[in-house]
Z-matrix of the N, CA and C atoms (Angstrom, degrees):
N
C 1 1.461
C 2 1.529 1 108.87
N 3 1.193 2 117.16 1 126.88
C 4 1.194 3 121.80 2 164.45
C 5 1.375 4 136.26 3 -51.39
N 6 1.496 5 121.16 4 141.34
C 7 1.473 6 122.13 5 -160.75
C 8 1.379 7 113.94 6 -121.36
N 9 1.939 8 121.77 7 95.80
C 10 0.921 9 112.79 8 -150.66
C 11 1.868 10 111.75 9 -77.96
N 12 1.098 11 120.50 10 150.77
C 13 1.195 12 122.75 11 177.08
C 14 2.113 13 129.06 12 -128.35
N 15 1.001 14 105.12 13 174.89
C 16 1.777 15 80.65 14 158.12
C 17 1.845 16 104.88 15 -158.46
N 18 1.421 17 88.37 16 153.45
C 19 1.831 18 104.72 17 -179.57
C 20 1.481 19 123.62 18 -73.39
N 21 0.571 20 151.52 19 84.75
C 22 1.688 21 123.27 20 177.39
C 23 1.697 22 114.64 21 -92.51
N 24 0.935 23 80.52 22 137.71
C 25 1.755 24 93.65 23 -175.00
C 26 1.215 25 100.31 24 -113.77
N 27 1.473 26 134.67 25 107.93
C 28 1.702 27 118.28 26 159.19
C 29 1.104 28 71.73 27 63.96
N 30 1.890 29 111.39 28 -136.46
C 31 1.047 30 111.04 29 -135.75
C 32 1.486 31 111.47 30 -133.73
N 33 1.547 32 92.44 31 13.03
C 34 1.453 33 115.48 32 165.03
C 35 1.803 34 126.51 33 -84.29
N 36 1.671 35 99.59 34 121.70
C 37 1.582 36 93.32 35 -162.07
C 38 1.910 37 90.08 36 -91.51
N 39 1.675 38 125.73 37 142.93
C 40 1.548 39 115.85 38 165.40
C 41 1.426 40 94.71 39 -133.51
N 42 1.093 41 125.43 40 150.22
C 43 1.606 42 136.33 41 -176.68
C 44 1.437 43 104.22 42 -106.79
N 45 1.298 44 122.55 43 165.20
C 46 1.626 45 120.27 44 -138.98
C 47 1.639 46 89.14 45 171.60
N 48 1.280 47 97.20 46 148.68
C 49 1.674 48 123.44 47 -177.92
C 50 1.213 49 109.07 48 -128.54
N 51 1.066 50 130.14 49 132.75
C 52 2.136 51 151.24 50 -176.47
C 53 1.714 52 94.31 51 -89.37
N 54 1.060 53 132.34 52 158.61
C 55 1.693 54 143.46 53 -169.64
C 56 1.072 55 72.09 54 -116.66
N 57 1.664 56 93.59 55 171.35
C 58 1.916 57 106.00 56 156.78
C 59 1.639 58 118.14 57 -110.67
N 60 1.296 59 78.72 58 67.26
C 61 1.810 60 95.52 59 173.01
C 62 1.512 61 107.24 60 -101.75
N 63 1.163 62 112.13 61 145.26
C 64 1.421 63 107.49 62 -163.95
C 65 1.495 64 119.88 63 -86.94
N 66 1.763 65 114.91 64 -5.32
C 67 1.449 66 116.04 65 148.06
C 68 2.233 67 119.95 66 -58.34
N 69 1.688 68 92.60 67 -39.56
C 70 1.321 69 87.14 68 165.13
C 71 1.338 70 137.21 69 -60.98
N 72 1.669 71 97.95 70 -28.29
C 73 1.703 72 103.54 71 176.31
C 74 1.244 73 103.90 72 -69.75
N 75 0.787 74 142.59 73 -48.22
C 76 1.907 75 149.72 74 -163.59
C 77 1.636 76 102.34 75 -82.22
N 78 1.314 77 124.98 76 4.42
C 79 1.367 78 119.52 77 162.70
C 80 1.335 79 104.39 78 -120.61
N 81 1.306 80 115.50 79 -6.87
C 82 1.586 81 111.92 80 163.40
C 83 1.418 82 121.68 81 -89.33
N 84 1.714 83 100.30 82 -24.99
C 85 1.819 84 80.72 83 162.66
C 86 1.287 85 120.33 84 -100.03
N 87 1.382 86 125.55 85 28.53
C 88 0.950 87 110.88 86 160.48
C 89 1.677 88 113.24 87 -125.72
N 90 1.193 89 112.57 88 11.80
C 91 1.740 90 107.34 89 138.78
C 92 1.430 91 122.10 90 -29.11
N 93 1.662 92 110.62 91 146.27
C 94 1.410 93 123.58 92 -34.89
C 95 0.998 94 135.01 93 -44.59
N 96 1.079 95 122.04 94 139.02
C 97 1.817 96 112.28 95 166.12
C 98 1.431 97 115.55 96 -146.09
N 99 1.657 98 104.34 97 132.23
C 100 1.752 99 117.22 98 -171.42
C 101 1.494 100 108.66 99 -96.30
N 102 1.185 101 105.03 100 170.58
C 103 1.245 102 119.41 101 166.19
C 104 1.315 103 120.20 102 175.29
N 105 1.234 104 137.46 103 -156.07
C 106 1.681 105 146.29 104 -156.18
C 107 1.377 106 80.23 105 -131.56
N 108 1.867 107 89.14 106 146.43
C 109 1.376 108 111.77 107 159.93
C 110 1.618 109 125.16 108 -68.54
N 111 0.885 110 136.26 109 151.56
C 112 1.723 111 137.60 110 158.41
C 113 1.732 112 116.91 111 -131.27
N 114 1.047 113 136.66 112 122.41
C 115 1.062 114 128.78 113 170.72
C 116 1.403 115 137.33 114 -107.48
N 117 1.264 116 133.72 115 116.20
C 118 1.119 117 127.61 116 -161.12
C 119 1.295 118 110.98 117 -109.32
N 120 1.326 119 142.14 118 60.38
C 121 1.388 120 128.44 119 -152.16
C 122 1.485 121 112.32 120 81.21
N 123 1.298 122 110.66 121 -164.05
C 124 1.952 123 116.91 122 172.06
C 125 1.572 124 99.10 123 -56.47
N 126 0.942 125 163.78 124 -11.87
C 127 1.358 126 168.74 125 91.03
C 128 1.722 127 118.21 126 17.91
N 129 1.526 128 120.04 127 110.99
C 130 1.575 129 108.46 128 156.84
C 131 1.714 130 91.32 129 -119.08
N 132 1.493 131 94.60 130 171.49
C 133 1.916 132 91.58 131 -174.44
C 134 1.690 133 74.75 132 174.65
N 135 2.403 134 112.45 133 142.11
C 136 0.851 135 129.82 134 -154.95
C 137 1.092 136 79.87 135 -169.46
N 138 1.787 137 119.11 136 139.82
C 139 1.201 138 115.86 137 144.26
C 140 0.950 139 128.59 138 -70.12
N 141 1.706 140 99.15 139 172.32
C 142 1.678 141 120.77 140 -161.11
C 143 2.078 142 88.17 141 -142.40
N 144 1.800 143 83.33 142 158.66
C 145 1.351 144 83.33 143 178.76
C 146 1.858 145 101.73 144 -94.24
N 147 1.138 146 130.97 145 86.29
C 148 1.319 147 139.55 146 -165.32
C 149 1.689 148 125.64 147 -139.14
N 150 0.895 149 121.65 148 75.02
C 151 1.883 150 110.65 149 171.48
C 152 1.680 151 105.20 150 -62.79
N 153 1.194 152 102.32 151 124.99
C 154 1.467 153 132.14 152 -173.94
C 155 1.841 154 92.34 153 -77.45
N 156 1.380 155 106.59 154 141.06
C 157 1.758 156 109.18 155 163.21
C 158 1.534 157 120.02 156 -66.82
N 159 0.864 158 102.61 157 144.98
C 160 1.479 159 89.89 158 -178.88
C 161 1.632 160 126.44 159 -85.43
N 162 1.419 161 69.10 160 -16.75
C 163 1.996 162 81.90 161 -179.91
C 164 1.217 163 116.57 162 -79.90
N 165 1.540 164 134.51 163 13.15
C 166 1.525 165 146.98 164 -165.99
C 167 1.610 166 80.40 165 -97.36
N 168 1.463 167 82.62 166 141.76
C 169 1.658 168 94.95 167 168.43
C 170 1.706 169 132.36 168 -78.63
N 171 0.732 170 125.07 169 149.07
C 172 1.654 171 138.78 170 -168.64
C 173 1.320 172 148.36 171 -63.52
N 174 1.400 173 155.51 172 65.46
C 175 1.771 174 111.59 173 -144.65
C 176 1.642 175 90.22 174 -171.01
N 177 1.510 176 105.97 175 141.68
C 178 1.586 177 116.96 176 179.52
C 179 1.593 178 101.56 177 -76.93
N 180 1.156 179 117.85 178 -50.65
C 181 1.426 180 116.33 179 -153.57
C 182 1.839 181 105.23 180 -70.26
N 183 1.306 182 118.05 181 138.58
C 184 1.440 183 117.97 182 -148.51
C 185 1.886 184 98.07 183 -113.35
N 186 1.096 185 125.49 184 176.70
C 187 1.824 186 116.96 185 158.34
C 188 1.990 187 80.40 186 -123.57
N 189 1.479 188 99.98 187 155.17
C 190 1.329 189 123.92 188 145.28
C 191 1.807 190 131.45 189 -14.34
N 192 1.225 191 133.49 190 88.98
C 193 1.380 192 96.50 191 -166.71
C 194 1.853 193 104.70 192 103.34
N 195 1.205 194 111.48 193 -23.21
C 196 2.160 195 99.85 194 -161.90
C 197 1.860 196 85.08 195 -94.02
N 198 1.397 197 100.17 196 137.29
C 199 1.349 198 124.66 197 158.03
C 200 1.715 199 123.40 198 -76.87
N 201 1.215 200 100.07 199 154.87
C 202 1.932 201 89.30 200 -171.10
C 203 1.371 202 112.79 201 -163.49
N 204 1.646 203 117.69 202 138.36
C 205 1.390 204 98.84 203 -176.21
C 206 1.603 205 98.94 204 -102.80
N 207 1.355 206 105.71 205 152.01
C 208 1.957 207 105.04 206 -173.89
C 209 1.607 208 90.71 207 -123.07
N 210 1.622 209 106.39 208 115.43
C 211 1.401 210 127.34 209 -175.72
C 212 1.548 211 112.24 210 -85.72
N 213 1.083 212 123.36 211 8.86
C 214 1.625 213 125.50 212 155.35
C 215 1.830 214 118.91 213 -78.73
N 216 1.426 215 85.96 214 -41.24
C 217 1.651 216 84.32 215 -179.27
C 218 1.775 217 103.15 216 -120.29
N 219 1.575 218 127.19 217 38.06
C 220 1.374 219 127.37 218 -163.37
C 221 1.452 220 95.78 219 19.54
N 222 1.155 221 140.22 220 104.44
C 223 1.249 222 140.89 221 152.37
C 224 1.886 223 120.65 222 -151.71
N 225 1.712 224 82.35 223 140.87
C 226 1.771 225 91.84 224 173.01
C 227 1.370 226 119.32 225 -69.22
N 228 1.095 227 126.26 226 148.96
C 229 1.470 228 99.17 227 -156.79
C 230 2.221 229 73.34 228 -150.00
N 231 1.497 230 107.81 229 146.29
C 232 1.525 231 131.31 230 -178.87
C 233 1.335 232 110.25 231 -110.62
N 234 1.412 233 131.78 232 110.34
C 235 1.164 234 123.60 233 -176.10
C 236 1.511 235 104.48 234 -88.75
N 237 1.324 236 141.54 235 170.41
C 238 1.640 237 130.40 236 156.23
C 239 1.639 238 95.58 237 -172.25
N 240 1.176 239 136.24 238 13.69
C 241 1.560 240 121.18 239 -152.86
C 242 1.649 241 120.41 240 173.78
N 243 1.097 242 132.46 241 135.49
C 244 1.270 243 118.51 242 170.63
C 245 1.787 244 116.39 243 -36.27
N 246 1.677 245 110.76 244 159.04
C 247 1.577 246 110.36 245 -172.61
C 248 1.647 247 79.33 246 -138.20
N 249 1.766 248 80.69 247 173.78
C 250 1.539 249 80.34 248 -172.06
C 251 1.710 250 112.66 249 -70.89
N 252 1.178 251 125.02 250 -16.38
C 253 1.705 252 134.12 251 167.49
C 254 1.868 253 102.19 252 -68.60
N 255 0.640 254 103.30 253 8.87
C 256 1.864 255 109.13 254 173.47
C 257 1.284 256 119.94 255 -78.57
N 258 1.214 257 134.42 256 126.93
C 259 1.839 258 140.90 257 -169.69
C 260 1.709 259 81.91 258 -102.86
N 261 1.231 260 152.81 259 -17.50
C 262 1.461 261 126.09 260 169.75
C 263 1.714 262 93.22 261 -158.56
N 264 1.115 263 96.99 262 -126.38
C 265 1.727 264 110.05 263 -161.98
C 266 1.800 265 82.30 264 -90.91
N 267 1.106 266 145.10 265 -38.35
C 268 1.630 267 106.81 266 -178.10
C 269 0.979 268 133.69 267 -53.75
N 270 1.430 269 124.48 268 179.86
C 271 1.735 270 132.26 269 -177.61
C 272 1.704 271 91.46 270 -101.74
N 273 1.514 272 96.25 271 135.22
C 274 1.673 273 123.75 272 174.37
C 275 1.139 274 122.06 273 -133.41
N 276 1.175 275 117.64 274 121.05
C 277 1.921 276 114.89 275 179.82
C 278 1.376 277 88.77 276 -71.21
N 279 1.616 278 103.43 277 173.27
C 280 1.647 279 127.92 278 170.75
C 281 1.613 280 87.73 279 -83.43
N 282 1.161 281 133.54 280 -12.22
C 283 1.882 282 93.83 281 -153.49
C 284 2.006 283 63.69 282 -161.60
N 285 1.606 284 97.00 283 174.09
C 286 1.879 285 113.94 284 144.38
C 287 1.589 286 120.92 285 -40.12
N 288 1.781 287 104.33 286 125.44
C 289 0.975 288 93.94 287 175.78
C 290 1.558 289 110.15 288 -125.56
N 291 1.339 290 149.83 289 -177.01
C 292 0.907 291 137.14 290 136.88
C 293 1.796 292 129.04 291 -90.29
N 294 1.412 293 99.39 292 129.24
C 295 1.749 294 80.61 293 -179.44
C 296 1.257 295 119.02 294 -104.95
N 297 1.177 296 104.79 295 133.85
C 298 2.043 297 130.88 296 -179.83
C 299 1.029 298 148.63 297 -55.83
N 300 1.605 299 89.48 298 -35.16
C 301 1.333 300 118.62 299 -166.76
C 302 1.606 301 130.03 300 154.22
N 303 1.083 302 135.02 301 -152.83
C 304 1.568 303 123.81 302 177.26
C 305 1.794 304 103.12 303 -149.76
N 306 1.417 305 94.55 304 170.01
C 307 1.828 306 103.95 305 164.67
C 308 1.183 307 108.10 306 -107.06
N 309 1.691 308 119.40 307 138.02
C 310 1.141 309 133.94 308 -145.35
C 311 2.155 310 87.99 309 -115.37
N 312 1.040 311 121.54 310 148.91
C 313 1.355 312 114.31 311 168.34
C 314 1.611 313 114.92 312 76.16
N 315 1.186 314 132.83 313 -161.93
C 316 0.944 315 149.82 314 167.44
C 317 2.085 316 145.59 315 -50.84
N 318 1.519 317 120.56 316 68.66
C 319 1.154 318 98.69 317 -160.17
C 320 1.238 319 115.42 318 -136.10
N 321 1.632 320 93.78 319 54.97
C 322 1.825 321 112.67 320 154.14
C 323 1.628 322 99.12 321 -47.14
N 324 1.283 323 135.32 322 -60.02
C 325 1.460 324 121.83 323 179.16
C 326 1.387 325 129.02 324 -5.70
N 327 1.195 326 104.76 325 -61.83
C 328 1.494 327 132.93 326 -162.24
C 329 1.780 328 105.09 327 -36.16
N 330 1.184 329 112.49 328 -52.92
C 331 1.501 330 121.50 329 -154.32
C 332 1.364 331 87.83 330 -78.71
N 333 1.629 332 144.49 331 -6.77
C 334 1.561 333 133.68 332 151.54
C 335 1.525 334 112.76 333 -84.94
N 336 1.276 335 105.66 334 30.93
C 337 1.730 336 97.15 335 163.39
C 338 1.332 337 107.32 336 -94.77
N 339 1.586 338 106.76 337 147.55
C 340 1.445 339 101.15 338 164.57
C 341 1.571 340 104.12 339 -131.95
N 342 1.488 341 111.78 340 -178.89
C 343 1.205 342 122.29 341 -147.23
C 344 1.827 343 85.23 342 -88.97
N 345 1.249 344 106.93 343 163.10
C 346 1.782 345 114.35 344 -177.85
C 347 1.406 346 109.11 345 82.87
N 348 1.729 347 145.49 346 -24.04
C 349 1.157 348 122.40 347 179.86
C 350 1.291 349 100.35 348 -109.58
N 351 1.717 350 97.78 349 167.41
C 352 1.053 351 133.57 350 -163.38
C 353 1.129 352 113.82 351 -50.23
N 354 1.599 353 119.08 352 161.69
C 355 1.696 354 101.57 353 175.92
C 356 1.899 355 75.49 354 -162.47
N 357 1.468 356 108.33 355 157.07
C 358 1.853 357 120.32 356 177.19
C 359 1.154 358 88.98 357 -159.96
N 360 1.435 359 106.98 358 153.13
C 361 0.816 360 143.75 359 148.67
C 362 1.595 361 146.90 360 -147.99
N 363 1.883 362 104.17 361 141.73
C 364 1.169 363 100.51 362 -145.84
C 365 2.027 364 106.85 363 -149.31
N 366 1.284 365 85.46 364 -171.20
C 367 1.965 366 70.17 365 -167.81
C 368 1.557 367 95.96 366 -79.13
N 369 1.577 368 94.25 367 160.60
C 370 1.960 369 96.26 368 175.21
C 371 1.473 370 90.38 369 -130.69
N 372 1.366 371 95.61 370 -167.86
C 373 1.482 372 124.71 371 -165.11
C 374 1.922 373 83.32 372 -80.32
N 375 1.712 374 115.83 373 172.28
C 376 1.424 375 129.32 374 166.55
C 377 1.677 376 100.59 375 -46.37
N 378 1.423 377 110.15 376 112.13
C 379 1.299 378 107.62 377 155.36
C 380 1.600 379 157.14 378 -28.30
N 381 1.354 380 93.24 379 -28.96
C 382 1.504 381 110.52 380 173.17
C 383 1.914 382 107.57 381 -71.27
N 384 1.026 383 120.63 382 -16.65
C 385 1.683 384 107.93 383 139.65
C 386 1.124 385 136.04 384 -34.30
N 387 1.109 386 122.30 385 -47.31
C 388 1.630 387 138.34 386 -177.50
C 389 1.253 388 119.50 387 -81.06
N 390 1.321 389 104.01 388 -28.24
C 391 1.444 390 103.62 389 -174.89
C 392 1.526 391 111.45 390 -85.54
N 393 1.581 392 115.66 391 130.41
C 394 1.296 393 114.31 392 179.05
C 395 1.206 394 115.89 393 -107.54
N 396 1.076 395 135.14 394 52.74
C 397 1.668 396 155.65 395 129.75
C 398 1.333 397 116.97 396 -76.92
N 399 1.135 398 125.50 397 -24.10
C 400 1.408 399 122.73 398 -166.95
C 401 1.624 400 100.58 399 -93.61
């Protein structure tokens, strides 16, 4: 079952769902957690204080929207866009990532993040708020 959560960027709120991967559980209990933006391409990603499981499964190639923790640099990492490790318009980690979860709703936003502000994250209300399909 999905674990609803939400982003804030600056001053942009996006709602987001945790998998039940057990790197996600261990970043859900330790919600909230802040940090600085970084951008790598359509990509932001910040550490977290989190050791990822190891037994979560693996994989560069990203969807639109999928959340991920990257166990080289413990970091949360935002997919939305080609990165510079990208062969066209998909989202690509640099290295293995694990994925977390996704963004639920709306997040044309994203591509006005910049690197240095703030970003938390923390539990939200049931996700299906956010989503504007419903």
């Amino acid at each position: 079952m999905p674990h609803a959560i939400q982003i804030t960027i600056g001053k942009k709120v996006f709602g987001a769902e945790l998998n039940d991967t057990g790197t996600a559980a261990k970043i859900l209990e330790t919600l909230p957690i802040e940090g600085e933006v970084n951008r790598w391409g359509d990509e932001i990603y910040f550490a977290i204080p989190v050791k990822g499981d190891k037994s979560d499964a693996m994989r560069t190639e990203m969807s639109i929207g999928e959340l991920a923790y990257w166990p080289p640099g413990a970091a949360f990492c935002i997919f939305w866009g080609p990165t510079p490790a990208s062969e066209g318009d998909e989202p690509r980690a640099a290295s293995n990532v694990v994925p977390v979860g996704r963004l639920v709703g709306d997040i044309k936003d994203l591509s006005a993040s910049l690197d240095g502000q703030p970003v938390r994250i923390e539990r939200a209300a049931p996700a299906e708020q956010w989503d504007a399909t419903k």
